[in-house]
BADO-967667 format. One line per field, with one value per residue: x, y, z of N, C-alpha, C in turn. Coordinates in steps of 0.05 Angstrom, whole numbers, plus 5000, padded with zeros to 4 digits. Example, Ala and Ser with C-alpha at 12.3 -4.5 7.8 and 13.67 -1.06 7.14 Angstrom:
2
n_c1 = (5264  5257)
n_c2 = (4886  4955)
n_c3 = (5156  5142)
ca_c1 = (5246  5273)
ca_c2 = (4910  4979)
ca_c3 = (5156  5143)
c_c1 = (5264  5258)
c_c2 = (4934  5001)
c_c3 = (5156  5157)
***
This chain:
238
n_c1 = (9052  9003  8963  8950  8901  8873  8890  8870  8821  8812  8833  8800  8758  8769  8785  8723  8704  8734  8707  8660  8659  8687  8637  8597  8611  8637  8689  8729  8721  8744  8749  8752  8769  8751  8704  8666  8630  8590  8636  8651  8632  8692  8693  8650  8672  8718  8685  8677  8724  8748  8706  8722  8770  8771  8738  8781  8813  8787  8754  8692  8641  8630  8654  8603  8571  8587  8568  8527  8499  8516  8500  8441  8446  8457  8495  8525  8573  8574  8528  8542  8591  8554  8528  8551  8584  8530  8524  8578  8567  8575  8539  8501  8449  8445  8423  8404  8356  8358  8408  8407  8378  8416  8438  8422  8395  8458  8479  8429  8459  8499  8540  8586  8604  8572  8533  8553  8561  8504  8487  8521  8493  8442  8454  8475  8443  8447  8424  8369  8325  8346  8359  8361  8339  8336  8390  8413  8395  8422  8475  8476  8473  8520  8559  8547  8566  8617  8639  8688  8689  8628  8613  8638  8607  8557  8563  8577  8534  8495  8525  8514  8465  8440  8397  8388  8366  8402  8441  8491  8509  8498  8533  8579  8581  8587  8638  8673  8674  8687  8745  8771  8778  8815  8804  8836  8800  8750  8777  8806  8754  8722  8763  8760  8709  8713  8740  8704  8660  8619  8562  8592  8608  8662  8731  8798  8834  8828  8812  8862  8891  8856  8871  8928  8933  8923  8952  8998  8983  8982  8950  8951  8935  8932  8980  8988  8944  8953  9006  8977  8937  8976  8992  8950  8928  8975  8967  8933  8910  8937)
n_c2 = (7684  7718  7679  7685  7675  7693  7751  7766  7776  7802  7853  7866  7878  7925  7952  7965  7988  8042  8053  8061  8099  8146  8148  8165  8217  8212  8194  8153  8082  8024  7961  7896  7836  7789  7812  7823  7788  7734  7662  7660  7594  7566  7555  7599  7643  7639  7655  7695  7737  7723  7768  7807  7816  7815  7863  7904  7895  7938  7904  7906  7895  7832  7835  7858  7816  7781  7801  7806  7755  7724  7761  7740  7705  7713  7735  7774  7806  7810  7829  7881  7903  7899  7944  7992  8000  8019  8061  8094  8096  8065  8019  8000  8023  8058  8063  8097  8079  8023  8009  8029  7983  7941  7955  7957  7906  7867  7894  7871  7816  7820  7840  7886  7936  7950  7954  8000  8039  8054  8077  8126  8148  8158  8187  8242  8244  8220  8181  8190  8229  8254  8225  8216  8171  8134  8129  8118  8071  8039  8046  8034  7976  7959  7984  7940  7892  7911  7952  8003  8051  8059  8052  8104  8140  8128  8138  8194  8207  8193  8227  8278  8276  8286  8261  8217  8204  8250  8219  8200  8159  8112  8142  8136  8085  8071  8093  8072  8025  8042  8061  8012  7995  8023  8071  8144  8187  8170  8151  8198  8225  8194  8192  8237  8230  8198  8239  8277  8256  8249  8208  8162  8132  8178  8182  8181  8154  8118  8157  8177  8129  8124  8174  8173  8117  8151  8191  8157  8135  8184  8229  8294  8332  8304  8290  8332  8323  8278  8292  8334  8297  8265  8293  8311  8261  8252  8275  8264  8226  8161)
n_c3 = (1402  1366  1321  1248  1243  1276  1285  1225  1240  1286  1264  1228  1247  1280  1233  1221  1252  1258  1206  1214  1248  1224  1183  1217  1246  1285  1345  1349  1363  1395  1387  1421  1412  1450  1457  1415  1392  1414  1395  1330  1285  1265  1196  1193  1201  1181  1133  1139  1146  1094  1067  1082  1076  1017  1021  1036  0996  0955  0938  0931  0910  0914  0963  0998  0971  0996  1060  1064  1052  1090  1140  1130  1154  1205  1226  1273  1264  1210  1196  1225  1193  1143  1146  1162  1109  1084  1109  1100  1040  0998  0968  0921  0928  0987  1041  1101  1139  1137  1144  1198  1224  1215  1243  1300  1296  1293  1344  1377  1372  1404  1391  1409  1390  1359  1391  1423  1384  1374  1417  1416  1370  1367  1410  1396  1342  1297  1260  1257  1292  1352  1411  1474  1511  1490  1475  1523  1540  1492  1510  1567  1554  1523  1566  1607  1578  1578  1552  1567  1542  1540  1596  1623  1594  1613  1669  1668  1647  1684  1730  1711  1702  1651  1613  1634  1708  1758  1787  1837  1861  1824  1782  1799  1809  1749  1732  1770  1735  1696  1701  1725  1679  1652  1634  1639  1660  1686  1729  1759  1763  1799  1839  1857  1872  1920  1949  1967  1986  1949  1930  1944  2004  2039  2031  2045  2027  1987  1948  1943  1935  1868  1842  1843  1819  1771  1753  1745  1701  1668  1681  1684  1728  1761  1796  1827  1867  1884  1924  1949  1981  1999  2052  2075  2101  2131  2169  2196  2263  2267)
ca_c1 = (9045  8975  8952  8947  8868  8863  8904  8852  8793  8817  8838  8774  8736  8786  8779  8704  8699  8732  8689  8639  8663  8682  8616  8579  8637  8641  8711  8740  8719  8767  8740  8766  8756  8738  8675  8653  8607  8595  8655  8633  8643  8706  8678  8633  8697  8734  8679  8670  8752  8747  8697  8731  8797  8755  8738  8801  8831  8774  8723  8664  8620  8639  8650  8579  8543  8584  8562  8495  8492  8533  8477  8415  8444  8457  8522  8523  8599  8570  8503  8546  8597  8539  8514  8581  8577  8511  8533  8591  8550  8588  8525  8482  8425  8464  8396  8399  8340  8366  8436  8406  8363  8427  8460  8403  8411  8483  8469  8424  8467  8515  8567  8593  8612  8548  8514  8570  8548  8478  8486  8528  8490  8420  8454  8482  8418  8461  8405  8350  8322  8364  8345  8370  8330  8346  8420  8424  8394  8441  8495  8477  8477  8549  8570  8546  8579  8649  8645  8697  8665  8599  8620  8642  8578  8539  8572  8575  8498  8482  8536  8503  8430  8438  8389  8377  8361  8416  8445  8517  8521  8503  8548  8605  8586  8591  8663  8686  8678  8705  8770  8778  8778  8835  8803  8839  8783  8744  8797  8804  8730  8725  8775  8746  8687  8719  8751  8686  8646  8590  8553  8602  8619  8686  8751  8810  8853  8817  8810  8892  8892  8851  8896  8956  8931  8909  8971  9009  8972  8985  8924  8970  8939  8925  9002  8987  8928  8965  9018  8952  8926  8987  8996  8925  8931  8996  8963  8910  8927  8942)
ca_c2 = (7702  7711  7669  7697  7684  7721  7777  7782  7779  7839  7881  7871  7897  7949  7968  7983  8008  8054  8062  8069  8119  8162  8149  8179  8234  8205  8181  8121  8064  8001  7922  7879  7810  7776  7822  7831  7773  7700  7662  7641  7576  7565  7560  7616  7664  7640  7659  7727  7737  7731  7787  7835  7820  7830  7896  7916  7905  7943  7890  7914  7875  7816  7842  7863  7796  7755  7805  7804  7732  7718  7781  7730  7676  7731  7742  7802  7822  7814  7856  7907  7911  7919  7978  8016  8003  8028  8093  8101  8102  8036  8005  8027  8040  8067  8064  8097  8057  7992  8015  8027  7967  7915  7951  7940  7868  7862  7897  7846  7799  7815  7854  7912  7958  7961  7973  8035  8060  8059  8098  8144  8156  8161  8210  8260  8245  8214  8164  8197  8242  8257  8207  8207  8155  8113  8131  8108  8054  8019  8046  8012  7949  7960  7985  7921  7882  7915  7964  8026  8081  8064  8061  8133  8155  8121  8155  8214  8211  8202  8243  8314  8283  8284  8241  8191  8210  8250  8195  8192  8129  8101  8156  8124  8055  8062  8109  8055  7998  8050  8066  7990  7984  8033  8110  8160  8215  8158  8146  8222  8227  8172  8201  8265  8234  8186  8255  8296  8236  8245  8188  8134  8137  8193  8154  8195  8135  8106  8185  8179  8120  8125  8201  8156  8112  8162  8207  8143  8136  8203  8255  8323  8349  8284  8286  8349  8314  8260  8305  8344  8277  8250  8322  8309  8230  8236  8297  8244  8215  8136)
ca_c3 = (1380  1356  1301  1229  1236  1302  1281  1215  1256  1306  1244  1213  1264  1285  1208  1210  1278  1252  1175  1226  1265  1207  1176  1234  1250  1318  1360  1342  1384  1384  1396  1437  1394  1459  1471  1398  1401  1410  1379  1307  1276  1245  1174  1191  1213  1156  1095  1145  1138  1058  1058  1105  1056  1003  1024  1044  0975  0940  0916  0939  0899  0927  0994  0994  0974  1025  1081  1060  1055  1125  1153  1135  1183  1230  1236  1280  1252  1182  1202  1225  1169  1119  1156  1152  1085  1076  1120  1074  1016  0976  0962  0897  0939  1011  1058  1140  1158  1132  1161  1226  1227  1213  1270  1316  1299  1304  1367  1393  1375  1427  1377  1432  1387  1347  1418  1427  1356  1366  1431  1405  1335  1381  1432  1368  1323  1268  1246  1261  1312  1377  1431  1491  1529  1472  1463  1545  1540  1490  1528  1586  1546  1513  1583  1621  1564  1589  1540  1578  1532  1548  1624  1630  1577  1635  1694  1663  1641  1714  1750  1709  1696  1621  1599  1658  1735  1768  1812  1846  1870  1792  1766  1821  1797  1726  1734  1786  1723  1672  1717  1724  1643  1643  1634  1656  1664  1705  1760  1766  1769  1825  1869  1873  1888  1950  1960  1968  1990  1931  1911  1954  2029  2031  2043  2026  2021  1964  1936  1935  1909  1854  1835  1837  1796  1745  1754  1737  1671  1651  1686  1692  1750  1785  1813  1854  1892  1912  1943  1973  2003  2037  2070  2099  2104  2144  2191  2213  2284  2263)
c_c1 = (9017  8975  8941  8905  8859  8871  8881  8821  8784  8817  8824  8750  8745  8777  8745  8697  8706  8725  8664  8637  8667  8658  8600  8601  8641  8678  8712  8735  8731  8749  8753  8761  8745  8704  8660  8627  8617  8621  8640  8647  8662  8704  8668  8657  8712  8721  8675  8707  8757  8736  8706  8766  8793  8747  8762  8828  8813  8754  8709  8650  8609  8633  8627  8567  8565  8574  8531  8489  8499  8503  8457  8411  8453  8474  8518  8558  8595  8549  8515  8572  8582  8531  8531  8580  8553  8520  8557  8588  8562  8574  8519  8461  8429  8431  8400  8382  8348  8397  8425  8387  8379  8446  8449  8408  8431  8483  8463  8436  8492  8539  8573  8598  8592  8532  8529  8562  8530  8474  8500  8515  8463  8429  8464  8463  8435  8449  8382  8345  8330  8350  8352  8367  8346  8370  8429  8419  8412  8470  8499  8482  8512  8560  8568  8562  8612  8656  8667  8682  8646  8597  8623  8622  8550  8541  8565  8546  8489  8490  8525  8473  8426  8426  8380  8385  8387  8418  8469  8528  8521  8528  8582  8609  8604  8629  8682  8695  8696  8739  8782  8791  8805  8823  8808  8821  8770  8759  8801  8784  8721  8739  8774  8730  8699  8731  8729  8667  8611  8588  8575  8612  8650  8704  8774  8836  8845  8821  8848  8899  8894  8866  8916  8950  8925  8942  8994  9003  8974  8974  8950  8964  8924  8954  9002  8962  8935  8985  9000  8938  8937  8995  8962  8926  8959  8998  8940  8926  8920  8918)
c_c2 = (7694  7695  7684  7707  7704  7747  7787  7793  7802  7858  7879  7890  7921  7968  7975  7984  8032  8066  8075  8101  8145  8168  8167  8207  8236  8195  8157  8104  8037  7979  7914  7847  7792  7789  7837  7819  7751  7688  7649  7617  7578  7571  7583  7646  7665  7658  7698  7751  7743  7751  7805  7835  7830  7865  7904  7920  7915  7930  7886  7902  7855  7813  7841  7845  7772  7768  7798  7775  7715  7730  7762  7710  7687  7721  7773  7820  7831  7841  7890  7923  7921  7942  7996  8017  8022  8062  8105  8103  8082  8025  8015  8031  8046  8071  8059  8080  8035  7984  8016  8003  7935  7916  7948  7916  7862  7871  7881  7817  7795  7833  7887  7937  7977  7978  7993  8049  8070  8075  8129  8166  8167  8185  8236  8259  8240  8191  8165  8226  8233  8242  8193  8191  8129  8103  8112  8080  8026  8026  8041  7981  7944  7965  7962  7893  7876  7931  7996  8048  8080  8065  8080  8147  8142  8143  8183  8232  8216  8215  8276  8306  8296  8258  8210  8212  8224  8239  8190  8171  8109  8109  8139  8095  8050  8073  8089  8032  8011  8056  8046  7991  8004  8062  8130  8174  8201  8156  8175  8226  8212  8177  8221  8259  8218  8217  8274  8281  8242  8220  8153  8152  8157  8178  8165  8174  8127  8129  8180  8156  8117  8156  8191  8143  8129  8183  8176  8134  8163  8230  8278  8336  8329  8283  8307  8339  8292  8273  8321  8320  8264  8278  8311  8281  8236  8267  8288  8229  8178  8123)
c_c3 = (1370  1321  1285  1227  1258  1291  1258  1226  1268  1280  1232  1227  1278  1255  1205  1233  1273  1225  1192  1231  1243  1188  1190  1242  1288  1318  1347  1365  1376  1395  1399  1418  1421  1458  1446  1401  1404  1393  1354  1298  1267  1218  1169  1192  1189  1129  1120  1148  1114  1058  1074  1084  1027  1007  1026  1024  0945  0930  0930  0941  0914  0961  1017  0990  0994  1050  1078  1058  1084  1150  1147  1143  1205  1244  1253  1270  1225  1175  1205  1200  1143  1125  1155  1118  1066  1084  1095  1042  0994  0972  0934  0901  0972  1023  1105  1147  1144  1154  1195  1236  1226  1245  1297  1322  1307  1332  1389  1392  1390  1413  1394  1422  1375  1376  1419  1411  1365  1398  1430  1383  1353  1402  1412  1341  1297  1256  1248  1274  1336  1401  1450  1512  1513  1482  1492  1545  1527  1498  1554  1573  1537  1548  1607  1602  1563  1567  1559  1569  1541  1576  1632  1621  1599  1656  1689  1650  1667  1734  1735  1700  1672  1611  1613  1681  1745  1786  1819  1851  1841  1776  1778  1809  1776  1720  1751  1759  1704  1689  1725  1690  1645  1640  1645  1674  1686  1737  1766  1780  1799  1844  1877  1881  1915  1964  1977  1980  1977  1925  1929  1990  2027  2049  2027  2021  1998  1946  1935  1922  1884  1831  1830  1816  1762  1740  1735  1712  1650  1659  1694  1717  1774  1805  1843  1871  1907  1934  1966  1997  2018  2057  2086  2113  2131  2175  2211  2230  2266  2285)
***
């Protein structure tokens, strides 16, 4: 059983992943507590624990000068909690470029989800102007991080040439890592392409595979291509 401090840790950052997300009127994106960031000190986890409890039973105030004090020893959990904050307007001076300037930081400080934000908020112009070189760029960083969303917002950037090079074999890559992570749409995506042989050598074993697997997660009309591929699979001489 997880430990009371792990369990606040996750549901801290579960809780403003999604402040975030409703801030910006984007999807909900969830954190993994291994792949938020670096692990922080004990001490340092603990006073960033009080202010996420703090928030969570209204005292702002409070809430507010431990992130802000946590944020100027660059905390990247703290960086990006004040910036939800700021987005949600609980400050008494609520400031986008300050907000997008802690999530930068938290960002570079390895925090995965900030990198998903700030590709998300940059590809929908929700902190600026719309910027899709940008938006890819930190979603290559969140998606080499082991971010899943940013894995399929890759693939799917370079399998229609939205915003980076149309390229199959990238689009195959990045759909290959997100279909590992668990995404349905990915493993679908991936076995049409082993099916069609875009972007990876065609290999309709792997193409049934990857349908199975996705049929087995749930995809509705992944069950009829596996029945289509052992009809062809079992009309091939051995």
């Amino acid at each position: 059983m997880a430990s009371r401090s792990r369990w606040i840790a996750l549901a801290s950052q579960l809780w403003f992943a999604l402040a975030l997300a409703l801030a910006l009127g984007m999807g909900l994106g969830l954190v993994s507590a291994a792949r938020a960031a670096p692990p922080l000190p004990p001490a340092v986890q603990k006073e960033l624990d009080s202010a996420v409890m703090a928030y969570e039973s209204g005292r702002l105030a409070p809430a507010r000068q431990a992130f802000e004090t946590l944020a100027r020893r660059r905390v990247p959990a703290a960086e990006y909690n004040l910036a939800v904050m700021h987005l949600r307007g609980e400050l008494p001076k609520p400031s986008l470029t300050l907000a997008r300037r802690l999530l930068e930081r938290s960002a570079q400080g390895g925090f995965v989800t900030a990198q998903l934000m700030l590709g998300r908020a940059f590809e929908h112009g929700d902190l600026g102007p719309r910027d899709l070189p940008l938006a890819h760029r930190w979603y290559e960083v969140a998606a080499e991080s082991g971010s899943v969303e940013a894995q399929v917002a890759m693939g799917t950037a370079h399998y229609l040439g939205r915003g980076l090079p149309k390229d199959p074999a990238r689009a195959a890559h990045w759909f290959l890592e997100g279909a590992k992570g668990g995404d349905i749409g990915a493993m679908y995506l991936l076995a049409s392409m082993y099916e069609q042989g875009d972007g990876v050598q065609k290999d309709l074993r792997l193409a049934r595979y990857w349908y199975a697997i996705a049929a087995q997660n749930g995809d509705e009309a992944a069950p009829g291509k596996v029945k289509q591929l052992d009809a062809l699979l079992a009309a091939v001489p051995s």
